[in-house]
Predicted model as a PDB file, atoms N, CA, C, CB and O in Angstrom, pLDDT in the B-factor column:
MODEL        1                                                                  
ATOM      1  N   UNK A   1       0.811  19.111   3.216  1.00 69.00           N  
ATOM      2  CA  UNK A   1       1.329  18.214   2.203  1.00 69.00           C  
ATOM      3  C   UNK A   1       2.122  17.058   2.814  1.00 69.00           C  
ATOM      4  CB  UNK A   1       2.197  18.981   1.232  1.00 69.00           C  
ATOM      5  O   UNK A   1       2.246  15.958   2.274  1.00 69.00           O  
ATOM      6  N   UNK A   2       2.708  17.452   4.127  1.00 80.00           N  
ATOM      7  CA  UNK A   2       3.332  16.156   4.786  1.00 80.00           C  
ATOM      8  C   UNK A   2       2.658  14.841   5.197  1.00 80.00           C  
ATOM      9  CB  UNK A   2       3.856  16.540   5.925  1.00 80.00           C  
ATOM     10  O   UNK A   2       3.195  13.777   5.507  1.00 80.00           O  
ATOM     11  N   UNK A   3       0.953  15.257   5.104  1.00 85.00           N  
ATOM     12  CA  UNK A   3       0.247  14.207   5.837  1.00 85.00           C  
ATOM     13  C   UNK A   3       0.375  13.105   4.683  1.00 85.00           C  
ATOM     14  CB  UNK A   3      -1.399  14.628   6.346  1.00 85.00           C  
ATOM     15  O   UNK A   3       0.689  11.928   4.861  1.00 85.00           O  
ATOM     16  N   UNK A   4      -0.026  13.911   3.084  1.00 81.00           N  
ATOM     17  CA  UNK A   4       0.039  13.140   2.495  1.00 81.00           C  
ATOM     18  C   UNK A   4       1.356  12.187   2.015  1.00 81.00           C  
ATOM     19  CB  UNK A   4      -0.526  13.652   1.865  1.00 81.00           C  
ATOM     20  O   UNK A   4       1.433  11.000   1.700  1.00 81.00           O  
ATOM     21  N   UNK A   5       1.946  12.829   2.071  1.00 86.00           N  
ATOM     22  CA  UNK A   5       3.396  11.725   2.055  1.00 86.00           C  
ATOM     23  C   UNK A   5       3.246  10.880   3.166  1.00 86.00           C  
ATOM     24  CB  UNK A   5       5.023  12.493   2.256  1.00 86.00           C  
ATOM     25  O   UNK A   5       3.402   9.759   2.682  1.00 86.00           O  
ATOM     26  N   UNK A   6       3.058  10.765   4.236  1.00 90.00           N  
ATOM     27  CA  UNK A   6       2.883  10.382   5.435  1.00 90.00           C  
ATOM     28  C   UNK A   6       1.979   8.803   4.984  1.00 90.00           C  
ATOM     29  CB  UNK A   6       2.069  11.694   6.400  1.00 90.00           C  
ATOM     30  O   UNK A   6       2.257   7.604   4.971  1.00 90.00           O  
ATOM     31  N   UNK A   7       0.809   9.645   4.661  1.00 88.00           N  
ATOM     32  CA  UNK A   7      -0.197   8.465   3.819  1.00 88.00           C  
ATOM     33  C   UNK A   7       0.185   7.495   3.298  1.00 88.00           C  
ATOM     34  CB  UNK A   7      -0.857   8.811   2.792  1.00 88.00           C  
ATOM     35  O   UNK A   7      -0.134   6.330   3.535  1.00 88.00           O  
ATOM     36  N   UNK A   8       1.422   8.200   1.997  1.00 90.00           N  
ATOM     37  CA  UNK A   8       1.731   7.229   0.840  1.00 90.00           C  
ATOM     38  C   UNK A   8       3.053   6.094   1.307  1.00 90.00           C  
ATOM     39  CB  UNK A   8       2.223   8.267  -0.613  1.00 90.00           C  
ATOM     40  O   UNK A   8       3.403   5.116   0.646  1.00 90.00           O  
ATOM     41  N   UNK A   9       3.573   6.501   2.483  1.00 92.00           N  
ATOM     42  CA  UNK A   9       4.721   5.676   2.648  1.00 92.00           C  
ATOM     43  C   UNK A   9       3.898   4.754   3.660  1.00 92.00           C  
ATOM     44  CB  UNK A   9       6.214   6.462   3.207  1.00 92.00           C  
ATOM     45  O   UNK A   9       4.530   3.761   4.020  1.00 92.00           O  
ATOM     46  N   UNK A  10       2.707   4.878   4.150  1.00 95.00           N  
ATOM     47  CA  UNK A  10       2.209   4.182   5.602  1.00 95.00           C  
ATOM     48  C   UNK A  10       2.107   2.892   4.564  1.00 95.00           C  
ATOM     49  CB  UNK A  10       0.470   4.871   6.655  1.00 95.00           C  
ATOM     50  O   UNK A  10       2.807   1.881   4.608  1.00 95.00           O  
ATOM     51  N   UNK A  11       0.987   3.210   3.564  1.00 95.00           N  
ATOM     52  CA  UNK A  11       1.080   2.195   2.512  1.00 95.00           C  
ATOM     53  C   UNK A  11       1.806   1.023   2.181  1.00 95.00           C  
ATOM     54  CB  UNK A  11       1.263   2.680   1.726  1.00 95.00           C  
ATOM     55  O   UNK A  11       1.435  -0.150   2.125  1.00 95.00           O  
ATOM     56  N   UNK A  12       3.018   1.603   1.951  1.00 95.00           N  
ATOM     57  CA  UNK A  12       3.847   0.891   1.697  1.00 95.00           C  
ATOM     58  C   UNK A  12       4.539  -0.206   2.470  1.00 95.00           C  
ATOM     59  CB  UNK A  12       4.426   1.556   1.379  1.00 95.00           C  
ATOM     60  O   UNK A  12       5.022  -1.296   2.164  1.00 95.00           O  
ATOM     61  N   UNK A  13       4.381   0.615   3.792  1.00 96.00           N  
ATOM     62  CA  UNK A  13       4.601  -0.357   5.364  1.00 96.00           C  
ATOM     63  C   UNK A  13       3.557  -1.305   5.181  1.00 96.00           C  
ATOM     64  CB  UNK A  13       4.317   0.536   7.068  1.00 96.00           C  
ATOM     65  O   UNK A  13       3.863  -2.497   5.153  1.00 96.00           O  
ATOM     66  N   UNK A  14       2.543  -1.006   5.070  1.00 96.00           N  
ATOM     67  CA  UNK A  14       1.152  -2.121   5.150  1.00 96.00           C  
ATOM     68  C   UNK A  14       1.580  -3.220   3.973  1.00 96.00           C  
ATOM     69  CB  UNK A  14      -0.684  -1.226   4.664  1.00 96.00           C  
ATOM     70  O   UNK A  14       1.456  -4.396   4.313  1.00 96.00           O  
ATOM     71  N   UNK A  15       1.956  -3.024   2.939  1.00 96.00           N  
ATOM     72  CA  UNK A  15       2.279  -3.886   1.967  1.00 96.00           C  
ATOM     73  C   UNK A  15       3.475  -4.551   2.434  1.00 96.00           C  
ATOM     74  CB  UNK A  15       2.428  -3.251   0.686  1.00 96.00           C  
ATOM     75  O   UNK A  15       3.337  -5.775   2.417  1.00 96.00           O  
ATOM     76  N   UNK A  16       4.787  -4.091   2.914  1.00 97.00           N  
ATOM     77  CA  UNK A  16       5.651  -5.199   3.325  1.00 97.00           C  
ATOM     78  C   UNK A  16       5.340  -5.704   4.389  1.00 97.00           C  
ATOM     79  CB  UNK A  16       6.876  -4.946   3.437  1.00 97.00           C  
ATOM     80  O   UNK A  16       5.813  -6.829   4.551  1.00 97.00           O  
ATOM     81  N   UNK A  17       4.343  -5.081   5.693  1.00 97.00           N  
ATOM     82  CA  UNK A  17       3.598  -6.373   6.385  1.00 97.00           C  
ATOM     83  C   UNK A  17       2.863  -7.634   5.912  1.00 97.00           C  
ATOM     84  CB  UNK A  17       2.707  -5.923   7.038  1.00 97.00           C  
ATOM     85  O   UNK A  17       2.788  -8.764   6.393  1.00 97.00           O  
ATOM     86  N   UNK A  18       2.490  -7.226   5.117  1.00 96.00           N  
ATOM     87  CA  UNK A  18       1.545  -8.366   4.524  1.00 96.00           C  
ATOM     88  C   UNK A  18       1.988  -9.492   3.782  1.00 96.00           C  
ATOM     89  CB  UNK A  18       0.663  -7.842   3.674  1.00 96.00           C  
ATOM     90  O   UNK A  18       1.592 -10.642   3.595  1.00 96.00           O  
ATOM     91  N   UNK A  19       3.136  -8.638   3.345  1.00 96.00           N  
ATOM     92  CA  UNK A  19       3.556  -9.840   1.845  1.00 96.00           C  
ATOM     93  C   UNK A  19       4.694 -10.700   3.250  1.00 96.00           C  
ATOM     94  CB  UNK A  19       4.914  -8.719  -0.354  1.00 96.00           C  
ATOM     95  O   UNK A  19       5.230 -11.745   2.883  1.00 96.00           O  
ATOM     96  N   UNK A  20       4.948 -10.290   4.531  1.00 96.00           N  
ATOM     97  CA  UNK A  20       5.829 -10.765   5.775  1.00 96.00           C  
ATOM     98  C   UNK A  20       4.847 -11.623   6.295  1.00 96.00           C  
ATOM     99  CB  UNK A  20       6.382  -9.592   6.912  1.00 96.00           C  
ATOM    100  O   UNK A  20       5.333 -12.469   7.046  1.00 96.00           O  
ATOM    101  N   UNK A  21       3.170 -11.719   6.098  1.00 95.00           N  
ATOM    102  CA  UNK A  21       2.134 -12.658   6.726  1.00 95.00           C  
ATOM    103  C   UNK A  21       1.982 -13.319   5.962  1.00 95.00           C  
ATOM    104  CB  UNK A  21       0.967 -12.316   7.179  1.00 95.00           C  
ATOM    105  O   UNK A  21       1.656 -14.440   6.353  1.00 95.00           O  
ATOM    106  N   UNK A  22       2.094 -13.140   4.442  1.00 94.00           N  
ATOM    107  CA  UNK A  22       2.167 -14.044   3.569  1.00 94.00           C  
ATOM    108  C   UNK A  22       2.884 -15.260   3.595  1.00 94.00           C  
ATOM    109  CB  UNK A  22       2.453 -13.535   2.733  1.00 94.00           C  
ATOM    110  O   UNK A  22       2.428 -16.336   3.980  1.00 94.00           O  
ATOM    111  N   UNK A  23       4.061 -15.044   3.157  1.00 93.00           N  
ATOM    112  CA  UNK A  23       5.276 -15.599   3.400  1.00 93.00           C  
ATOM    113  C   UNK A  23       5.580 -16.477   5.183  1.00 93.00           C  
ATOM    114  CB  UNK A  23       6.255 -14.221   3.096  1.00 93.00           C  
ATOM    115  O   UNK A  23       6.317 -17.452   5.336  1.00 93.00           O  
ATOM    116  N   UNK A  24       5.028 -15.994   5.960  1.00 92.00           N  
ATOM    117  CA  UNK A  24       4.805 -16.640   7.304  1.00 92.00           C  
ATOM    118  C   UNK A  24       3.960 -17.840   7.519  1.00 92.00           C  
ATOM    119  CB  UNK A  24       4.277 -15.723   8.113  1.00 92.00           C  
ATOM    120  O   UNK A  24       4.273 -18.840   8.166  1.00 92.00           O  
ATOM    121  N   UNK A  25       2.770 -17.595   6.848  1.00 91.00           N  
ATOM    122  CA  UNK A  25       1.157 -18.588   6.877  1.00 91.00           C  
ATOM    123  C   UNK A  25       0.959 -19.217   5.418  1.00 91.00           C  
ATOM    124  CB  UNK A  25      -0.507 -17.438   7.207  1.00 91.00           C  
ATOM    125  O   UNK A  25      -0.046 -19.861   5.118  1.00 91.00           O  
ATOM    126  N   UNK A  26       2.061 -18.954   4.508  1.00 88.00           N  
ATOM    127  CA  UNK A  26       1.848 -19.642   3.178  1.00 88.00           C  
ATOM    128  C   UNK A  26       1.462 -21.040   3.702  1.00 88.00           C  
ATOM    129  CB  UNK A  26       3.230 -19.642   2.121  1.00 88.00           C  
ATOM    130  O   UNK A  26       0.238 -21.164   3.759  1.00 88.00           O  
ATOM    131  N   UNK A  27       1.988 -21.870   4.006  1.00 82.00           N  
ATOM    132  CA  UNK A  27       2.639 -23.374   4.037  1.00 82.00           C  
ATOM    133  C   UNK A  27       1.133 -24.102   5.045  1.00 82.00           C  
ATOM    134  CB  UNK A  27       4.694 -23.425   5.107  1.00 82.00           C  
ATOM    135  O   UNK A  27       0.713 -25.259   5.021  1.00 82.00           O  
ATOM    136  N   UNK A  28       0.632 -22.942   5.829  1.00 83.00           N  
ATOM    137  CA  UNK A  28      -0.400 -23.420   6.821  1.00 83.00           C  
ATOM    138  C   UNK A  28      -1.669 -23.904   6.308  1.00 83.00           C  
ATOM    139  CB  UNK A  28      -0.722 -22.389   7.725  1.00 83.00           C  
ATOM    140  O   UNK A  28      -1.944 -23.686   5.128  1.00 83.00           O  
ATOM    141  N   UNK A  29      -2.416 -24.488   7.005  1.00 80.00           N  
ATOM    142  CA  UNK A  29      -3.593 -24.650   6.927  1.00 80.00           C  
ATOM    143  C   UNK A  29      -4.507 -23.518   7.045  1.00 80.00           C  
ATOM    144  CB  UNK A  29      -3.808 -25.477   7.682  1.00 80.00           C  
ATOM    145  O   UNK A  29      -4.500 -22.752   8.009  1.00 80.00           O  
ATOM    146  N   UNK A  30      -5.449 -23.412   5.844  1.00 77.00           N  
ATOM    147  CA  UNK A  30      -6.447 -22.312   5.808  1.00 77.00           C  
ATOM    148  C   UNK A  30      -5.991 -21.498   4.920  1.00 77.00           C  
ATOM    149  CB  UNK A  30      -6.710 -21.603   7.033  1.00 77.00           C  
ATOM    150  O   UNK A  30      -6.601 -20.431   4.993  1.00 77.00           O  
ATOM    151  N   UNK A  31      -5.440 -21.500   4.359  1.00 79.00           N  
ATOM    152  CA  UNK A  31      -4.912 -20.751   2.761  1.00 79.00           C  
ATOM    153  C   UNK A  31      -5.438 -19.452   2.767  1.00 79.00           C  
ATOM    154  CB  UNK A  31      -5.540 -21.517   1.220  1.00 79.00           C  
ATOM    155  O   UNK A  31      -6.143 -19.050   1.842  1.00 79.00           O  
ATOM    156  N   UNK A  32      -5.007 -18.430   4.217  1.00 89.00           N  
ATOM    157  CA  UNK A  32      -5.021 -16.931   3.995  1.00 89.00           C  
ATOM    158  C   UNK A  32      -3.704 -16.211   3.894  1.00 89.00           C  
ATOM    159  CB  UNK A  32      -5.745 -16.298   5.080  1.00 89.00           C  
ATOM    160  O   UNK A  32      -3.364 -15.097   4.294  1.00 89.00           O  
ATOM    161  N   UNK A  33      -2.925 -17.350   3.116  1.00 91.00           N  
ATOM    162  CA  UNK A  33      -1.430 -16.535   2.078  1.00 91.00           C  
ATOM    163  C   UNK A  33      -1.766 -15.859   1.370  1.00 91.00           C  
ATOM    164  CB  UNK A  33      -0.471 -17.259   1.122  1.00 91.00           C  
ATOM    165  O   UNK A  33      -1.364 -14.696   1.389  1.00 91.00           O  
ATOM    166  N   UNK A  34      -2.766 -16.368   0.324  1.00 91.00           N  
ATOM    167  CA  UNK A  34      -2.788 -15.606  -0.885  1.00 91.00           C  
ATOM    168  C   UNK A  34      -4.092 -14.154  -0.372  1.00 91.00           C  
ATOM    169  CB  UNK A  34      -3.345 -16.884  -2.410  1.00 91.00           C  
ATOM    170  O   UNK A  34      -3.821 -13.026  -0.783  1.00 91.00           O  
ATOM    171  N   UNK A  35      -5.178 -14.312   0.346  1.00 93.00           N  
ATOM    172  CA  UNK A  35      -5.265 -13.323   0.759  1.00 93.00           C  
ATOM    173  C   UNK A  35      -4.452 -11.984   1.113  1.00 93.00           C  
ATOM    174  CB  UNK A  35      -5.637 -13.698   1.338  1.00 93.00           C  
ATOM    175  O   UNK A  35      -4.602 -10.781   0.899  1.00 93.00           O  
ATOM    176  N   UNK A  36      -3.487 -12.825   1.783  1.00 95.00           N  
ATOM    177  CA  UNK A  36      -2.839 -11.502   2.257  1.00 95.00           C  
ATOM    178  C   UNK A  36      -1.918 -10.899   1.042  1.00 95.00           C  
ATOM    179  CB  UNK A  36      -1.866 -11.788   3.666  1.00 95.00           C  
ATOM    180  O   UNK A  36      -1.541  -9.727   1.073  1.00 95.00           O  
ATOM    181  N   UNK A  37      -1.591 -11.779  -0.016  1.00 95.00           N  
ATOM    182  CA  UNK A  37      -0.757 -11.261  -1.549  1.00 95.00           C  
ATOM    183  C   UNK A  37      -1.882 -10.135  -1.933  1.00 95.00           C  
ATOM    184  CB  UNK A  37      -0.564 -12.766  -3.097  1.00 95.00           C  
ATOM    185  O   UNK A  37      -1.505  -9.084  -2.452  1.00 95.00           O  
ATOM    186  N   UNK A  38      -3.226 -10.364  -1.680  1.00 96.00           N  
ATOM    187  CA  UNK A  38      -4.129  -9.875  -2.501  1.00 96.00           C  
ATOM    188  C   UNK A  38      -4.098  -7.651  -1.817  1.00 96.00           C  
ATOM    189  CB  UNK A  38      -5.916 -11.146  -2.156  1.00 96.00           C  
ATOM    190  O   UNK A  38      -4.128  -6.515  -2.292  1.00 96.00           O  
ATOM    191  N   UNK A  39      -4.027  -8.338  -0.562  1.00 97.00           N  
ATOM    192  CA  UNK A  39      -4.123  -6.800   0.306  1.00 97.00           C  
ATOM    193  C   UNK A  39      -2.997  -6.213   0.085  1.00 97.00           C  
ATOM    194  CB  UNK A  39      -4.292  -6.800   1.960  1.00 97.00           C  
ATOM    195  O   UNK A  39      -2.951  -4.983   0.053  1.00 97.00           O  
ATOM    196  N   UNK A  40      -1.681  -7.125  -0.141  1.00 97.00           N  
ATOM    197  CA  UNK A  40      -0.440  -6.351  -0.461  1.00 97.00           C  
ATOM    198  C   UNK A  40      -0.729  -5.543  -1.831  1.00 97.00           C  
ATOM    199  CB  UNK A  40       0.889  -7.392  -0.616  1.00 97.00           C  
ATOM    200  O   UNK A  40      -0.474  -4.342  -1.925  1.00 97.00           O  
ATOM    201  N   UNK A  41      -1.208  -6.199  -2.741  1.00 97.00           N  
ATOM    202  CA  UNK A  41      -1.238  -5.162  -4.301  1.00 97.00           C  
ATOM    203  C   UNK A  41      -2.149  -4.659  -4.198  1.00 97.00           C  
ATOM    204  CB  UNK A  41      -1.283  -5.674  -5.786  1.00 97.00           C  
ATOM    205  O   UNK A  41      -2.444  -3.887  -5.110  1.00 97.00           O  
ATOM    206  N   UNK A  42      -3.210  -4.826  -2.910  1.00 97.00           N  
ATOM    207  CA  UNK A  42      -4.176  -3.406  -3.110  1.00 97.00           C  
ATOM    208  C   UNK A  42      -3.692  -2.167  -2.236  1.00 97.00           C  
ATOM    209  CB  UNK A  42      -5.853  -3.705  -2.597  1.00 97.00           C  
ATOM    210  O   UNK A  42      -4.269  -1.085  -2.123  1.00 97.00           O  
ATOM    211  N   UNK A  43      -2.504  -2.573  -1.648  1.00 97.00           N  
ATOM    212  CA  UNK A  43      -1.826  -1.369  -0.562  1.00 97.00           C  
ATOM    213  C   UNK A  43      -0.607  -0.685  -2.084  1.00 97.00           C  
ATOM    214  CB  UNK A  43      -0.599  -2.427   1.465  1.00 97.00           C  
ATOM    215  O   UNK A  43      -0.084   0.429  -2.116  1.00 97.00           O  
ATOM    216  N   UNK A  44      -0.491  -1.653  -3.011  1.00 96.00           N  
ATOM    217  CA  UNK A  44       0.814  -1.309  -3.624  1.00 96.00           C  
ATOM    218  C   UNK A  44      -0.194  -0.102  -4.354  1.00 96.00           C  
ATOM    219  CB  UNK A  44       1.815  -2.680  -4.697  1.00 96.00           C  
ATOM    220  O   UNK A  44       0.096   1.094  -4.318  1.00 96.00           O  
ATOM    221  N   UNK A  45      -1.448  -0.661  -5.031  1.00 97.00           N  
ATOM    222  CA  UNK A  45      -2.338   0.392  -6.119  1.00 97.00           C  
ATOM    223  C   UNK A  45      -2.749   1.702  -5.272  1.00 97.00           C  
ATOM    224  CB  UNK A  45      -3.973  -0.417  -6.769  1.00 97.00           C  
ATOM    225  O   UNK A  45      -2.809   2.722  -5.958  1.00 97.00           O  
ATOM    226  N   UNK A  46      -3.093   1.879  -3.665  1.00 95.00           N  
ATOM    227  CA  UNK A  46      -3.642   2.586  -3.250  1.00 95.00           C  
ATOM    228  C   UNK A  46      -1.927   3.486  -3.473  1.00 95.00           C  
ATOM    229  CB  UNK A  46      -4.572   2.158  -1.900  1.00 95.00           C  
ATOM    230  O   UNK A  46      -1.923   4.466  -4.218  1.00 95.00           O  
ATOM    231  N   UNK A  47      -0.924   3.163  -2.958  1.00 95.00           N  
ATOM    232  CA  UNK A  47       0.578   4.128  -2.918  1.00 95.00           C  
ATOM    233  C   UNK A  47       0.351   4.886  -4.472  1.00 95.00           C  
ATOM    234  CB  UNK A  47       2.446   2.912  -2.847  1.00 95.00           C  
ATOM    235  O   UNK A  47       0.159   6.095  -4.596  1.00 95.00           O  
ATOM    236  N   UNK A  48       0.408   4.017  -5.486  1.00 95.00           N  
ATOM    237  CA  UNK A  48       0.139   4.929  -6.391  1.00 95.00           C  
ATOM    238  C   UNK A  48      -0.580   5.510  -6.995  1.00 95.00           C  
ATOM    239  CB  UNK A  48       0.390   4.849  -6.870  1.00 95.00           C  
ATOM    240  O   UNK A  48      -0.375   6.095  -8.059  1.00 95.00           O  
ATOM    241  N   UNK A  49      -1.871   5.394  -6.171  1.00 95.00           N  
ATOM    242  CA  UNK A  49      -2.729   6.290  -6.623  1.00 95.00           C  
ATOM    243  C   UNK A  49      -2.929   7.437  -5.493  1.00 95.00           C  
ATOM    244  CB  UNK A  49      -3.999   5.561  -7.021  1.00 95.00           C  
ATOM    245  O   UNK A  49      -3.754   8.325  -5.711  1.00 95.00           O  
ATOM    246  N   UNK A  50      -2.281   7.427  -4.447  1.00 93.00           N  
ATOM    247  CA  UNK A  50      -2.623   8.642  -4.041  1.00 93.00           C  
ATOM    248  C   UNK A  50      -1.653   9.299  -3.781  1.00 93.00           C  
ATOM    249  CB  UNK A  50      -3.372   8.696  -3.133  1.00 93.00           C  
ATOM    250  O   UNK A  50      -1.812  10.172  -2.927  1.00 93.00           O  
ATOM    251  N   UNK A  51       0.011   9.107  -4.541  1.00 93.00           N  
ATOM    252  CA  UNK A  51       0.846   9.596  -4.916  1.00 93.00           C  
ATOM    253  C   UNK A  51       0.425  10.332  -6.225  1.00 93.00           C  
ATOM    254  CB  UNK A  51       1.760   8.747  -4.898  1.00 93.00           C  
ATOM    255  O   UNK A  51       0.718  11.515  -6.047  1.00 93.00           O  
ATOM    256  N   UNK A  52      -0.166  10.160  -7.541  1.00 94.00           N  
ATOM    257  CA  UNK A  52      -0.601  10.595  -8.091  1.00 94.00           C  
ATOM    258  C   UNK A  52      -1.975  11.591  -8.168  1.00 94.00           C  
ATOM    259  CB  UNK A  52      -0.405   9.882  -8.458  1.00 94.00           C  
ATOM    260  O   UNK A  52      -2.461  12.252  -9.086  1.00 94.00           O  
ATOM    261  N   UNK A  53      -2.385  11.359  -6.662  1.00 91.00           N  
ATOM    262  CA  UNK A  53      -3.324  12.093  -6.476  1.00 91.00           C  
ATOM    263  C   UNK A  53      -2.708  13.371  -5.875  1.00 91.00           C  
ATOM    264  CB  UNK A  53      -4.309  11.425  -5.733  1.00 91.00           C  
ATOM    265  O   UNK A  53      -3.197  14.379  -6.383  1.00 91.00           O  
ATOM    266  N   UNK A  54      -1.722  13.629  -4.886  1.00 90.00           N  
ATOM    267  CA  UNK A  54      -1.169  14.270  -4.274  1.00 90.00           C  
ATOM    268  C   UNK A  54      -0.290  15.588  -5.569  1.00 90.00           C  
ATOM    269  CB  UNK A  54      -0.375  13.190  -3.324  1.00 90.00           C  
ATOM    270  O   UNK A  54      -0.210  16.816  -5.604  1.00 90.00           O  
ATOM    271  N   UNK A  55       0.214  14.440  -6.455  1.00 91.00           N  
ATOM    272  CA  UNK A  55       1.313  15.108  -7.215  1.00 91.00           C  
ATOM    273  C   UNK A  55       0.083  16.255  -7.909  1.00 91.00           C  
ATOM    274  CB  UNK A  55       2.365  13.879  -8.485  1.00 91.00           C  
ATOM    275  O   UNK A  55       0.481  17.420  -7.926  1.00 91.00           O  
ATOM    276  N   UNK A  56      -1.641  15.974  -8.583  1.00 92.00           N  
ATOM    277  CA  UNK A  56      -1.706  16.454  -9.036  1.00 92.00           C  
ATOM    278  C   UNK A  56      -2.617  18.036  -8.478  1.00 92.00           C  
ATOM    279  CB  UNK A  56      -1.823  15.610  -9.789  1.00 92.00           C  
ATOM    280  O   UNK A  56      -2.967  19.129  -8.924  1.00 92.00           O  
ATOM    281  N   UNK A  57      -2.670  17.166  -7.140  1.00 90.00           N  
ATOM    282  CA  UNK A  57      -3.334  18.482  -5.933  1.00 90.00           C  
ATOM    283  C   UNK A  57      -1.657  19.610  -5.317  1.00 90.00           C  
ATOM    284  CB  UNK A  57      -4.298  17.203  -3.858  1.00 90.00           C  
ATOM    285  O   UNK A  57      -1.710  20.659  -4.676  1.00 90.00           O  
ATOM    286  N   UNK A  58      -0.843  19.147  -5.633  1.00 89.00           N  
ATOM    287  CA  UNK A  58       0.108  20.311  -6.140  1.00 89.00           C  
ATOM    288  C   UNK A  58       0.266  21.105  -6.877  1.00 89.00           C  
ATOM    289  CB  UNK A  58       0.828  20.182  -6.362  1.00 89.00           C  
ATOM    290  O   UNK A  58       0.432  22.306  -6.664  1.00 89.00           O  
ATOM    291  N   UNK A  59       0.220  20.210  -8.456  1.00 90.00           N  
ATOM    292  CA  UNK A  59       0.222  21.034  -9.437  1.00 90.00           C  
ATOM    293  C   UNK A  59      -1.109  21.996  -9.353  1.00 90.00           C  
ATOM    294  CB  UNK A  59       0.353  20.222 -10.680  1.00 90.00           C  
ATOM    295  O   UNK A  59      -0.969  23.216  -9.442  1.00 90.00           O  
ATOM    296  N   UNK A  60      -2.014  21.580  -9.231  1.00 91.00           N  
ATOM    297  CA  UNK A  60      -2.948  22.414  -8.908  1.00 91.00           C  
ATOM    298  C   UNK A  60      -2.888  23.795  -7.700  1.00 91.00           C  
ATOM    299  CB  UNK A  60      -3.837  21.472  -8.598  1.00 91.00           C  
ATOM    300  O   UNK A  60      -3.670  24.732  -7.859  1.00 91.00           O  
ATOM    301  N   UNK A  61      -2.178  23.797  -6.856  1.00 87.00           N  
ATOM    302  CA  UNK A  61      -2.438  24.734  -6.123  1.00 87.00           C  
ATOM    303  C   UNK A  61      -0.675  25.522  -6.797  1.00 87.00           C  
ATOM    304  CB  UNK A  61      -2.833  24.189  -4.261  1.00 87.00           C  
ATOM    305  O   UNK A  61      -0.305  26.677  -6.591  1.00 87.00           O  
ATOM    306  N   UNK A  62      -0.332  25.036  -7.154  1.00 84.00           N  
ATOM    307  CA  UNK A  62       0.916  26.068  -7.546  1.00 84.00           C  
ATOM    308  C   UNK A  62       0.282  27.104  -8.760  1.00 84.00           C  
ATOM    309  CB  UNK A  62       2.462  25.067  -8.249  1.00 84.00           C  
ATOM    310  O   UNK A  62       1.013  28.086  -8.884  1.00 84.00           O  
ATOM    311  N   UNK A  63      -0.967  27.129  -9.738  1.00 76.00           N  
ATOM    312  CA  UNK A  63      -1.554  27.423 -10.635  1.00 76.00           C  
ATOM    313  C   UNK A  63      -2.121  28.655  -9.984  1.00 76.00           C  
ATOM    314  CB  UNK A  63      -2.336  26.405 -11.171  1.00 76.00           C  
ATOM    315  O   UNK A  63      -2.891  29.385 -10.609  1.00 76.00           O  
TER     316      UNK A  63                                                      
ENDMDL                                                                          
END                                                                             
């Protein structure tokens, strides 16, 4: 069960990298700011979905 916590916080690291490349290369030439906004809320949806995946592969094995 630790891996998966492990998982869900790596996530979260990946999302404040990104939205940190964002915020770095906004202003530049080649407009891969908003790309990288885009990978941040797909790192934010993956945290909660496999926090919710986790929570319910608990409840399940406590049954």
């Amino acid at each position: 069960m630790k891996v998966f916590k492990f998982f869900e916080f790596a996530y979260l690291a990946i999302m404040i990298f990104f939205i940190y490349q964002a915020f770095t290369e906004w202003g530049q030439e080649g407009g891969r700011g908003i790309l990288y906004l885009i990978f941040a809320a797909v790192a934010v949806f993956m945290y909660f979905f496999k926090r919710n995946f986790r929570k319910k592969f608990e409840a399940n094995n406590k049954k």
